[in-house]
C-alpha positions as CSV (number, residue, x, y, z in Angstrom):
1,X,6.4,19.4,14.4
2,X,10.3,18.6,13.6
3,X,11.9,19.4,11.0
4,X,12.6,15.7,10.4
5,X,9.0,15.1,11.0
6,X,7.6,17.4,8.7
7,X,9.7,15.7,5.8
8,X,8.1,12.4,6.2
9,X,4.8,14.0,6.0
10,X,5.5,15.9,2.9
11,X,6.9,12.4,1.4
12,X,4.1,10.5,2.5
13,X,1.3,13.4,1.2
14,X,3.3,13.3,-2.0
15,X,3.0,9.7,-2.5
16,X,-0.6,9.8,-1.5
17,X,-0.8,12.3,-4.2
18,X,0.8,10.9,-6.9
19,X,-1.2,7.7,-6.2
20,X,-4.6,9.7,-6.2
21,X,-3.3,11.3,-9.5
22,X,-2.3,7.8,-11.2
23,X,-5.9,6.8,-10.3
24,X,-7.1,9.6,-12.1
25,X,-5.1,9.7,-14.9
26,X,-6.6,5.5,-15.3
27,X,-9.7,6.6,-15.6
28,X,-9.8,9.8,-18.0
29,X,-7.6,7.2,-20.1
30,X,-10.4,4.4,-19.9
31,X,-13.3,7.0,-20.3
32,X,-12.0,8.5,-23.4
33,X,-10.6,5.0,-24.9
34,X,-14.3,3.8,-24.5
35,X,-15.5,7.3,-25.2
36,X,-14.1,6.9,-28.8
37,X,-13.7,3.5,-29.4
38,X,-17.0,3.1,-31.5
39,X,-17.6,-0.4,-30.4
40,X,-21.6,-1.0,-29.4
41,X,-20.7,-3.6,-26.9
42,X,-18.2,-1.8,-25.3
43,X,-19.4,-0.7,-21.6
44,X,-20.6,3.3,-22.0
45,X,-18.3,5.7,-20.5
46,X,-20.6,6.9,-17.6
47,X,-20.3,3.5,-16.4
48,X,-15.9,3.9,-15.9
49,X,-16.6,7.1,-14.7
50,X,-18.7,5.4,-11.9
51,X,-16.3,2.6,-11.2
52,X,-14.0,4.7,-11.1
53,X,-15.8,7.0,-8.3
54,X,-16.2,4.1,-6.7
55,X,-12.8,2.1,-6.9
56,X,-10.4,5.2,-6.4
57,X,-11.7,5.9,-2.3
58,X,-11.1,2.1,-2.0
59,X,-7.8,1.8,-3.4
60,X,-7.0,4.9,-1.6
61,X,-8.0,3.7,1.7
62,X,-6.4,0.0,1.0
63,X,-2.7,2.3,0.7
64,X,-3.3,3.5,4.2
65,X,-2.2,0.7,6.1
66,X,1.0,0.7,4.0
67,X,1.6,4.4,5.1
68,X,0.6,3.8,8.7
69,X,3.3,0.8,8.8
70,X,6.0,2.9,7.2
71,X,5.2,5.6,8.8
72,X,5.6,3.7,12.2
73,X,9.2,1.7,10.7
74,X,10.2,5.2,9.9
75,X,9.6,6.2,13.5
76,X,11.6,3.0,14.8
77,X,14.4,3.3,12.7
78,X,14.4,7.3,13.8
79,X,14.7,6.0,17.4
80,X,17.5,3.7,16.9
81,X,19.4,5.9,14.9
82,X,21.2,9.3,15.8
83,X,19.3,12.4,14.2
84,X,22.0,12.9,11.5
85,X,21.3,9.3,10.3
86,X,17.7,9.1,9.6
87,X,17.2,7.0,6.9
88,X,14.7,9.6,5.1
């Protein structure tokens, strides 16, 4: 692996990351808003906490298509350009 290479994979593991993180982050928010929120009707908190298991993969997944078509641009634009002008 290139040096150049190993940069977009960092970039693209970091914003797979931070994505995975913000999802996370939505959830223990949601969980403890309901959690202590002391209204009856409110939906219980075991019930984010299993939308959340079950929306995070899928939003996850959805991003992938967006990484595989960067990734793929970045590759392009790598081609057409000399190695000192990378756009990365």
């Amino acid at each position: 692996m290139s040096n150049d290479e190993l940069k977009v994979f960092l970039k693209y593991l970091f914003a797979f990351l931070w994505l995975a993180a913000w999802d996370g982050a939505w959830l223990i928010g949601m969980t403890l808003g309901l959690a202590f929120s002391g209204n009856p009707d409110a939906s219980s908190p075991l019930e984010w906490v299993q939308f959340g298991l079950t929306i995070s993969p899928l939003l996850l997944i959805g991003a992938l298509p967006i990484v595989i078509l960067l990734r793929n641009r970045s590759k392009q634009t790598a081609k057409k350009n000399s190695p000192g002008e990378s756009d990365w």
